[in-house]
Structure formats: structure tokens, C-alpha cells
C-alpha positions, 0 to 999 in steps of 0.5 A: 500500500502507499503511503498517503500523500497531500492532495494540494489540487483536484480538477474542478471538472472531475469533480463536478462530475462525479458530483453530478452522476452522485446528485443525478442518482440520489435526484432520479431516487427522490423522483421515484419516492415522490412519484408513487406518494401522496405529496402534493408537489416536490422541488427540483434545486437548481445552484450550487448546494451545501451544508451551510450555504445554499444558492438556488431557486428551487422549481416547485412541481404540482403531482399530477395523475397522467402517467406521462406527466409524472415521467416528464416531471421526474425527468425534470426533478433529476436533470435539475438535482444532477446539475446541482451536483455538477455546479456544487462540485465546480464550485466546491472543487474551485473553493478546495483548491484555493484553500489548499493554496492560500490556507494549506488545508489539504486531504491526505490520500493515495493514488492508483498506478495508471495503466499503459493500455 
């Protein structure tokens, strides 16, 4: 095993995208829950989206009966989730490498080798 090493910087667009793949999956989950309740409606968030600080406008649907309605809105509901992941990794991922510049806060991790093929 190797030993861990200080990660000092992350690709933004990596990140965003394992982000919005982890979003679009839980999104897809949620829309599914909903779907097959009695909740009047659900929000769909559209920005970038932490813990402690939230920036979005959130889509407010109304559940409807036709089937195909509901398709299209739980479409919408992990569309909407999945580019929130996206921006809050872009966003989070910015954020991370400017303090591991500036503040020196780092993750400790390792890597794998990477194959030749």
C-alpha cells in the first residue's frame, strides 16, 4: 500500500462530475419516492448546494395523475438535482483548491498506478 500523500489540487471538472452522476442518482431516487406518494408537489434545486450555504431557486412541481406527466416531471426533478451536483462540485472543487493554496488545508490520500493500455 502507499503511503498517503497531500492532495494540494483536484480538477474542478472531475469533480463536478462525479458530483453530478452522485446528485443525478440520489435526484432520479427522490423522483421515484415522490412519484408513487401522496405529496402534493416536490422541488427540483437548481445552484450550487451545501451544508451551510445554499444558492438556488428551487422549481416547485404540482403531482399530477397522467402517467406521462409524472415521467416528464421526474425527468425534470433529476436533470435539475444532477446539475446541482455538477455546479456544487465546480464550485466546491474551485473553493478546495484555493484553500489548499492560500490556507494549506489539504486531504491526505493515495493514488492508483495508471495503466499503459
Amino acid at each position: 500500500m502507499q503511503p498517503a500523500v497531500s492532495i494540494t489540487r483536484v480538477v474542478p471538472i472531475s469533480v463536478a462530475k462525479v458530483t453530478a452522476f452522485y446528485y443525478g442518482f440520489w435526484g432520479t431516487v427522490s423522483a421515484l419516492v415522490y412519484a408513487f406518494t401522496n405529496s402534493e408537489g416536490w422541488l427540483a434545486p437548481l445552484g450550487f448546494w451545501t451544508i451551510f450555504l445554499k444558492f438556488t431557486v428551487n422549481l416547485t412541481l404540482l403531482m399530477h395523475n397522467g402517467i406521462s406527466v409524472k415521467i416528464i416531471e421526474m425527468l425534470i426533478v433529476a436533470c435539475a438535482y444532477t446539475l446541482t451536483g455538477w455546479l456544487t462540485g465546480l464550485i466546491g472543487a474551485a473553493g478546495y483548491n484555493l484553500a489548499s493554496k492560500y490556507l494549506g488545508l489539504c486531504f491526505q490520500g493515495t493514488t492508483e498506478p495508471q495503466s499503459s493500455h
